[in-house]
PyMOL Python script that loads the backbone (N, CA, C, O; Angstrom):
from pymol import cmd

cmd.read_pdbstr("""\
ATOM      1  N   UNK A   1       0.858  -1.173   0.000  1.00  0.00           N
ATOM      2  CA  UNK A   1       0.000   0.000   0.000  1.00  0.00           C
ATOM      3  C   UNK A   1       0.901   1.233   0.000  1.00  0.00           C
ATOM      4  O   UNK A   1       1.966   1.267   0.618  1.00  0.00           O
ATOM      5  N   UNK A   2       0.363   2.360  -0.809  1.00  0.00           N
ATOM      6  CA  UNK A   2       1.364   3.606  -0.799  1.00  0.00           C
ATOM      7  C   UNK A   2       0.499   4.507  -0.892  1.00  0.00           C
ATOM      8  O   UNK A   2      -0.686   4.362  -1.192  1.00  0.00           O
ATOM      9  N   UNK A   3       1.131   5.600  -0.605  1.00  0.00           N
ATOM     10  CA  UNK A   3       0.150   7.040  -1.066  1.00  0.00           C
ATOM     11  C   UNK A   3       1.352   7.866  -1.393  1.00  0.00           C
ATOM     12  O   UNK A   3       2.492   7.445  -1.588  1.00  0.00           O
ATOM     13  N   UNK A   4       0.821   9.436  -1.431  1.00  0.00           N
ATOM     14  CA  UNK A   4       1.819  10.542  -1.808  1.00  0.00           C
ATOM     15  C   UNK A   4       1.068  11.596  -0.311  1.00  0.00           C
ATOM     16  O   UNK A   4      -0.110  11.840  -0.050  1.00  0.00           O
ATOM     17  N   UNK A   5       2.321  11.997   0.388  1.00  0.00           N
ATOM     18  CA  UNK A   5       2.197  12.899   1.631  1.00  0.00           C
ATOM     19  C   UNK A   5       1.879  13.667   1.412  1.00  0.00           C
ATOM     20  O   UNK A   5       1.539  13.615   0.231  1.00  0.00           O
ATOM     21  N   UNK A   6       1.624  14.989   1.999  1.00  0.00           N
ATOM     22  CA  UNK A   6       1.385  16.519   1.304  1.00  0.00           C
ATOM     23  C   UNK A   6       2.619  16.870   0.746  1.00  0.00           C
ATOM     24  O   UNK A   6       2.712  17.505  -0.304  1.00  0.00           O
ATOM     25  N   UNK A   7       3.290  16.595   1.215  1.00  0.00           N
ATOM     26  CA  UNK A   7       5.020  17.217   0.885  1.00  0.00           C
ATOM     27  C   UNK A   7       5.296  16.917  -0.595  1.00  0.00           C
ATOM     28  O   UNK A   7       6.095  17.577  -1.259  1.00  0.00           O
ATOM     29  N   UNK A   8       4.491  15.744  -1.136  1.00  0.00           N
ATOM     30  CA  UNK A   8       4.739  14.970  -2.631  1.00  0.00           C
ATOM     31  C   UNK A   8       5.887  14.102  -2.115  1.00  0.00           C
ATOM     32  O   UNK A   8       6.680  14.254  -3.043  1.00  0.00           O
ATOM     33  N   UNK A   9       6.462  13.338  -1.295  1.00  0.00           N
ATOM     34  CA  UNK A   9       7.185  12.405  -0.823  1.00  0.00           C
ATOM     35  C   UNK A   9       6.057  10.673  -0.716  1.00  0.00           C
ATOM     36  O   UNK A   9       5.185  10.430   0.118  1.00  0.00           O
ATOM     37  N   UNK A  10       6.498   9.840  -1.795  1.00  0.00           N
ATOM     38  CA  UNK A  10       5.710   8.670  -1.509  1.00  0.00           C
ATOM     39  C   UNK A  10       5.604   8.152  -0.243  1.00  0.00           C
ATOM     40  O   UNK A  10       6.583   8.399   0.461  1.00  0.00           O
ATOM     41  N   UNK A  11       4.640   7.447   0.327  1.00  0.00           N
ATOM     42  CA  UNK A  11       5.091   6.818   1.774  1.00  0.00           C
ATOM     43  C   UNK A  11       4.199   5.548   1.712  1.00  0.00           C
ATOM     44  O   UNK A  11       3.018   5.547   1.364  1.00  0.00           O
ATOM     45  N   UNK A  12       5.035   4.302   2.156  1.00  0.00           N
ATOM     46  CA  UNK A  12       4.840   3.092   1.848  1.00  0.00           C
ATOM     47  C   UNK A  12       4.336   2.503   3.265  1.00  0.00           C
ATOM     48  O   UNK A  12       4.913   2.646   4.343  1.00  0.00           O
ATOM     49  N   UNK A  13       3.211   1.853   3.040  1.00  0.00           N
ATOM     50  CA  UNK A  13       2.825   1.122   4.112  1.00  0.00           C
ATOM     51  C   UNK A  13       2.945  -0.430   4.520  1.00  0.00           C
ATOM     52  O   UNK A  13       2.046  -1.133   4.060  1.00  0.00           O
ATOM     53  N   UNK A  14       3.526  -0.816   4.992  1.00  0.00           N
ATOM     54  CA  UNK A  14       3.387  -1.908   4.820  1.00  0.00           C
ATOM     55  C   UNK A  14       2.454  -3.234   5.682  1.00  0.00           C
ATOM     56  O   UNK A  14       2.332  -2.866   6.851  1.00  0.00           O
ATOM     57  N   UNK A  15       2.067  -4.028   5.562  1.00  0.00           N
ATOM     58  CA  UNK A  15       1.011  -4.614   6.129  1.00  0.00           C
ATOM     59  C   UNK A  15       1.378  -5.724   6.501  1.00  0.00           C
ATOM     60  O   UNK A  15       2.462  -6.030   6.005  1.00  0.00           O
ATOM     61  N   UNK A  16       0.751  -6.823   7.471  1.00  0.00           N
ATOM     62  CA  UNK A  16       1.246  -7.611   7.708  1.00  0.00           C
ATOM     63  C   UNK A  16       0.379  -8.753   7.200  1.00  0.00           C
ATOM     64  O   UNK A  16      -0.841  -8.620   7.300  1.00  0.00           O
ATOM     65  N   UNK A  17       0.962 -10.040   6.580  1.00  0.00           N
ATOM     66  CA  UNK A  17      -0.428 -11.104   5.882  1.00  0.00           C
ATOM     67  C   UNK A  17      -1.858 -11.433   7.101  1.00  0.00           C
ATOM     68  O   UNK A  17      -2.953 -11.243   6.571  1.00  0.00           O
ATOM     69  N   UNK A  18      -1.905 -11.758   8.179  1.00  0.00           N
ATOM     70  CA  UNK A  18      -2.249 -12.229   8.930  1.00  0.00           C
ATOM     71  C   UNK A  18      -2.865 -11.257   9.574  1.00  0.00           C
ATOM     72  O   UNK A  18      -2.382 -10.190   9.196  1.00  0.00           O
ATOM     73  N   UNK A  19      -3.963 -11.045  10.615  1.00  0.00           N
ATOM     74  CA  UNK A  19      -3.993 -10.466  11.736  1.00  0.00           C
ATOM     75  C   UNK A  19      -2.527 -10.936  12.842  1.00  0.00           C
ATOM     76  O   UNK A  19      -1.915 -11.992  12.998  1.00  0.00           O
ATOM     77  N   UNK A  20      -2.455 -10.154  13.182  1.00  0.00           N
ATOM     78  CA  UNK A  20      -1.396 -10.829  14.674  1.00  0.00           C
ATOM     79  C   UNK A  20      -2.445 -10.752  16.048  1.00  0.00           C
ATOM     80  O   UNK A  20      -3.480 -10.158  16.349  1.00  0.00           O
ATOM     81  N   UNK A  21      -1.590 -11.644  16.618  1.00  0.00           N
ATOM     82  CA  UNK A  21      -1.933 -12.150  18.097  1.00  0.00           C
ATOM     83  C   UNK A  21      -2.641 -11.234  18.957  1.00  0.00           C
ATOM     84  O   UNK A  21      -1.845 -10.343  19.251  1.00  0.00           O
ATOM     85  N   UNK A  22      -3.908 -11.004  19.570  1.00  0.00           N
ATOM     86  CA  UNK A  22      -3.733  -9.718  20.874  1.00  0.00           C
ATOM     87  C   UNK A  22      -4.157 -10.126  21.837  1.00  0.00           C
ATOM     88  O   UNK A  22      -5.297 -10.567  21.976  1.00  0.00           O
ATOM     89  N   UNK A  23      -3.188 -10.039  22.791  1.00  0.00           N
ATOM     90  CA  UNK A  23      -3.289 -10.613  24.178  1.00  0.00           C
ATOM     91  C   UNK A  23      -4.691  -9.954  25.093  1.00  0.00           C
ATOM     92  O   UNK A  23      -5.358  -8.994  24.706  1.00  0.00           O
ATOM     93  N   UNK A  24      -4.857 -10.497  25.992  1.00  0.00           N
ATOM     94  CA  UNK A  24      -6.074  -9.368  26.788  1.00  0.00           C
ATOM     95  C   UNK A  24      -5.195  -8.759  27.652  1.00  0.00           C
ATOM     96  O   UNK A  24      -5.898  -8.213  28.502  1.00  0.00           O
ATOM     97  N   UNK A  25      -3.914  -8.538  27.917  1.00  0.00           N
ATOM     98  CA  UNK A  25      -3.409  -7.725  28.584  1.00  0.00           C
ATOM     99  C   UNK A  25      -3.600  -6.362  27.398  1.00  0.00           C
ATOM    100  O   UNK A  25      -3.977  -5.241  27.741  1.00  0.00           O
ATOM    101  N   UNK A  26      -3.153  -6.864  25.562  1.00  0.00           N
ATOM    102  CA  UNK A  26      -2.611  -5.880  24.971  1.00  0.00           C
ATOM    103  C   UNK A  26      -4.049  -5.419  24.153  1.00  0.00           C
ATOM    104  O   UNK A  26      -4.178  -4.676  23.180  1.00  0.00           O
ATOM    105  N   UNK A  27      -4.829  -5.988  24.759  1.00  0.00           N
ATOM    106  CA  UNK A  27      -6.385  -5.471  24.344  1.00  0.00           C
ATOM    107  C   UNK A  27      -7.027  -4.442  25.407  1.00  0.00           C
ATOM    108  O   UNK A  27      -7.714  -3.446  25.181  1.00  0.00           O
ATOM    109  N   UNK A  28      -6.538  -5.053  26.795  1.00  0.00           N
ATOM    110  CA  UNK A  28      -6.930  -3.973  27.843  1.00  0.00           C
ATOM    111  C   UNK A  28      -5.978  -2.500  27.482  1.00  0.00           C
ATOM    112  O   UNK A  28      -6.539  -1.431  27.720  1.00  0.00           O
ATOM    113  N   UNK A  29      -4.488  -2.469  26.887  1.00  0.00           N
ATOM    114  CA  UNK A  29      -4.120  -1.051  27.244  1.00  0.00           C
ATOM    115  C   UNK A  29      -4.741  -0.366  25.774  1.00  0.00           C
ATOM    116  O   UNK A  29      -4.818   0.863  25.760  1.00  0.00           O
ATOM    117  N   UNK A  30      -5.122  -1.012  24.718  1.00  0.00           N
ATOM    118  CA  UNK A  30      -5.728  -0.385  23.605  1.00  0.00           C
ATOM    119  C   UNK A  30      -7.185  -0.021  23.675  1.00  0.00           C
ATOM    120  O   UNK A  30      -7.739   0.899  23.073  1.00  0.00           O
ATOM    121  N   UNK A  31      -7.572  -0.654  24.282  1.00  0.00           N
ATOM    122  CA  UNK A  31      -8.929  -0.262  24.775  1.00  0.00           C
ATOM    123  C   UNK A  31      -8.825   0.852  25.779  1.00  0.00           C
ATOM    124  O   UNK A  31      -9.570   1.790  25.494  1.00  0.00           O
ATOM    125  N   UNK A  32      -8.092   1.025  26.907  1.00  0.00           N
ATOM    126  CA  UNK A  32      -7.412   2.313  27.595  1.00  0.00           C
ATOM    127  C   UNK A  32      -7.303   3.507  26.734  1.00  0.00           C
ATOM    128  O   UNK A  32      -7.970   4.522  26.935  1.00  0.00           O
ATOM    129  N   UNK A  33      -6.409   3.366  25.719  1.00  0.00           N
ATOM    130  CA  UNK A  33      -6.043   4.531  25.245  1.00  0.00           C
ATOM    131  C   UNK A  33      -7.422   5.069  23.985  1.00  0.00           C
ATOM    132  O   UNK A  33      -7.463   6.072  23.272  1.00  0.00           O
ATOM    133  N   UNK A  34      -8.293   4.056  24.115  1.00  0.00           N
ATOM    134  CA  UNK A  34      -9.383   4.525  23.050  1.00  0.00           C
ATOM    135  C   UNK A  34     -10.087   4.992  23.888  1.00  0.00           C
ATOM    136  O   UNK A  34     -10.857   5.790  23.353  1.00  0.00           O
ATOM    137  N   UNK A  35     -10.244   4.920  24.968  1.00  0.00           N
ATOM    138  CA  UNK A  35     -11.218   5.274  26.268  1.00  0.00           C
ATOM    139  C   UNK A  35     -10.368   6.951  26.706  1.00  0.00           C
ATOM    140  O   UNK A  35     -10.875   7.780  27.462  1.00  0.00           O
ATOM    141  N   UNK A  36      -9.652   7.033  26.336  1.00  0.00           N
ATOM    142  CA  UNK A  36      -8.756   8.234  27.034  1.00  0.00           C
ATOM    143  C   UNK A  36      -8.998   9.226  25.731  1.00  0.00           C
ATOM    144  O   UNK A  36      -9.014  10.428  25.993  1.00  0.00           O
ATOM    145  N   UNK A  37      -9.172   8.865  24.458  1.00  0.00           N
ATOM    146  CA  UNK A  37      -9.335   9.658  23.256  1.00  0.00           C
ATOM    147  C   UNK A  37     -11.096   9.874  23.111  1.00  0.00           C
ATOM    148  O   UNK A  37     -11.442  10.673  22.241  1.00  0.00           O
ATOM    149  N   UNK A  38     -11.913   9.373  23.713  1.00  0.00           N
ATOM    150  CA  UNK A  38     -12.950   9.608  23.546  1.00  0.00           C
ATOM    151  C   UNK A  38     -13.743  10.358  24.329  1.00  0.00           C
ATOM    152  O   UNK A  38     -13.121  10.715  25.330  1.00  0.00           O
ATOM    153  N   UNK A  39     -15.248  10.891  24.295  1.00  0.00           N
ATOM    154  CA  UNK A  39     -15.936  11.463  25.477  1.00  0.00           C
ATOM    155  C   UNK A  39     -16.840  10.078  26.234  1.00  0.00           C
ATOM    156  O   UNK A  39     -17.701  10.251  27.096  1.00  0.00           O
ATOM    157  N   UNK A  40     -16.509   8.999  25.807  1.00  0.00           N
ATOM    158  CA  UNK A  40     -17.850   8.255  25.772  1.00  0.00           C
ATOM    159  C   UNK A  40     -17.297   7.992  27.167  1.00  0.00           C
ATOM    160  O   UNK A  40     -16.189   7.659  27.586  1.00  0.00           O
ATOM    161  N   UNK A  41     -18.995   8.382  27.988  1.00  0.00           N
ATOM    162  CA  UNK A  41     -18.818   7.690  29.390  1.00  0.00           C
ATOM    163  C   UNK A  41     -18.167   6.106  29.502  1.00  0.00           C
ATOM    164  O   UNK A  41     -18.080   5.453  28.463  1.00  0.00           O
ATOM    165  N   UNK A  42     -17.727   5.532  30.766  1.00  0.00           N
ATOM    166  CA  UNK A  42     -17.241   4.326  31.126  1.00  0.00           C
ATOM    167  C   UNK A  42     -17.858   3.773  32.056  1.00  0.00           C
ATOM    168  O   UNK A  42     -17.815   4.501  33.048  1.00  0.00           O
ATOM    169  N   UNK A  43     -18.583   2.565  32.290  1.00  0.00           N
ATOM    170  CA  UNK A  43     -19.087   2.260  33.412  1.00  0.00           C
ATOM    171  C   UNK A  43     -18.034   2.041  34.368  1.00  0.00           C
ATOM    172  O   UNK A  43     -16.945   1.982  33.798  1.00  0.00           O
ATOM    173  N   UNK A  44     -17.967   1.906  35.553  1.00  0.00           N
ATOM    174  CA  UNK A  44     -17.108   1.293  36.619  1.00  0.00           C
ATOM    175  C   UNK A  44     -16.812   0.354  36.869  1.00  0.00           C
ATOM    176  O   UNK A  44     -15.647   0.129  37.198  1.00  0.00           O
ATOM    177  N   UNK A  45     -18.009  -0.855  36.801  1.00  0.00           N
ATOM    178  CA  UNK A  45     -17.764  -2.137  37.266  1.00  0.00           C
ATOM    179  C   UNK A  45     -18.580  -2.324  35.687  1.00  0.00           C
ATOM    180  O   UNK A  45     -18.988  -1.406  34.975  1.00  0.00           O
ATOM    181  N   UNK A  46     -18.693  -4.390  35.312  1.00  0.00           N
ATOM    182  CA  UNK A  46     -19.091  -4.698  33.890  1.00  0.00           C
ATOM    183  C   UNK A  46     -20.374  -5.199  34.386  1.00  0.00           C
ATOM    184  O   UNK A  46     -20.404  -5.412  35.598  1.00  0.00           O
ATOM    185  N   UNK A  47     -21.241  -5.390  33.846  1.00  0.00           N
ATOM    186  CA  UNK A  47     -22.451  -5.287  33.942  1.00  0.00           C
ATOM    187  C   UNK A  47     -22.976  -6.746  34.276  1.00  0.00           C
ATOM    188  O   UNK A  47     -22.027  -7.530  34.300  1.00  0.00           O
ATOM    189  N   UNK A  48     -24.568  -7.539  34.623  1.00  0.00           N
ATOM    190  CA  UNK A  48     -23.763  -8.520  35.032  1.00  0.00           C
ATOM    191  C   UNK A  48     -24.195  -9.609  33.910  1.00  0.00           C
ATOM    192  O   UNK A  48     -25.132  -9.488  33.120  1.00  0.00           O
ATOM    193  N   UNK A  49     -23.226 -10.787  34.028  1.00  0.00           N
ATOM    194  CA  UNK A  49     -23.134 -11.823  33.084  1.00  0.00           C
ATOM    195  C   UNK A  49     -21.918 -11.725  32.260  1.00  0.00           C
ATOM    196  O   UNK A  49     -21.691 -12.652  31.483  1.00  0.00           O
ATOM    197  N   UNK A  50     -21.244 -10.901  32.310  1.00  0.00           N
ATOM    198  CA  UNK A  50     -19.882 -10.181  31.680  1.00  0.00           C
ATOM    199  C   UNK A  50     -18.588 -10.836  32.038  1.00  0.00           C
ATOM    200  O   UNK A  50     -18.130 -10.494  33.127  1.00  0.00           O
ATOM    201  N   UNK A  51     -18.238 -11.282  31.684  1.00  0.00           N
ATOM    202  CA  UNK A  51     -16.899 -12.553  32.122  1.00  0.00           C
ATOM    203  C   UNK A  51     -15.696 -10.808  32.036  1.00  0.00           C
ATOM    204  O   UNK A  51     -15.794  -9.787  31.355  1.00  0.00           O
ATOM    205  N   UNK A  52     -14.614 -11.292  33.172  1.00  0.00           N
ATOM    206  CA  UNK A  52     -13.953 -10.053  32.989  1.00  0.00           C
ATOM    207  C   UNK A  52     -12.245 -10.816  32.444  1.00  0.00           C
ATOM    208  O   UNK A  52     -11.161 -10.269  32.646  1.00  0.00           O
ATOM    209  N   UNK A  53     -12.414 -11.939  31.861  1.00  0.00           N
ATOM    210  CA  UNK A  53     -11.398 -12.247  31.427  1.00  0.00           C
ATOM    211  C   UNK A  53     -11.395 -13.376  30.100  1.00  0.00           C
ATOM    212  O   UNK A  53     -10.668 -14.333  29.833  1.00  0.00           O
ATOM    213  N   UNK A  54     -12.473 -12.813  29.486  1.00  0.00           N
ATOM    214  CA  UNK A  54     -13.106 -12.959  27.919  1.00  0.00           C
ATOM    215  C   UNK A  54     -12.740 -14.276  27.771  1.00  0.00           C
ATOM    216  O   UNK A  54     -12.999 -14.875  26.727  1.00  0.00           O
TER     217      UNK A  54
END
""", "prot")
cmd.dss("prot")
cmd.show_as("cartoon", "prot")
cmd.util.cbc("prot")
cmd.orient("prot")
């Protein structure tokens, strides 16, 4: 995948074949930082029937 920057400099993306692995440790800090970029309220505790370790 490529595009052209504003600058007119190509910039190449590269991708990986597969999804890769995501841990629930490395799902909890991405889910963190989407929670920190958003306004959307957060509950406190998970609601019930909610397994807290998927």
């Amino acid at each position: 995948m490529s595009a052209i920057e504003p600058g007119g400099q190509p910039v190449r993306v590269i991708l990986p074949g597969e999804m890769p692995v995501l841990t629930v440790a490395a799902a909890r800090v991405l889910l963190a930082i989407l929670v920190e970029l958003t306004d959307v309220p957060v509950l406190d505790v998970p609601s019930e029937g909610v397994s807290g370790e998927g």
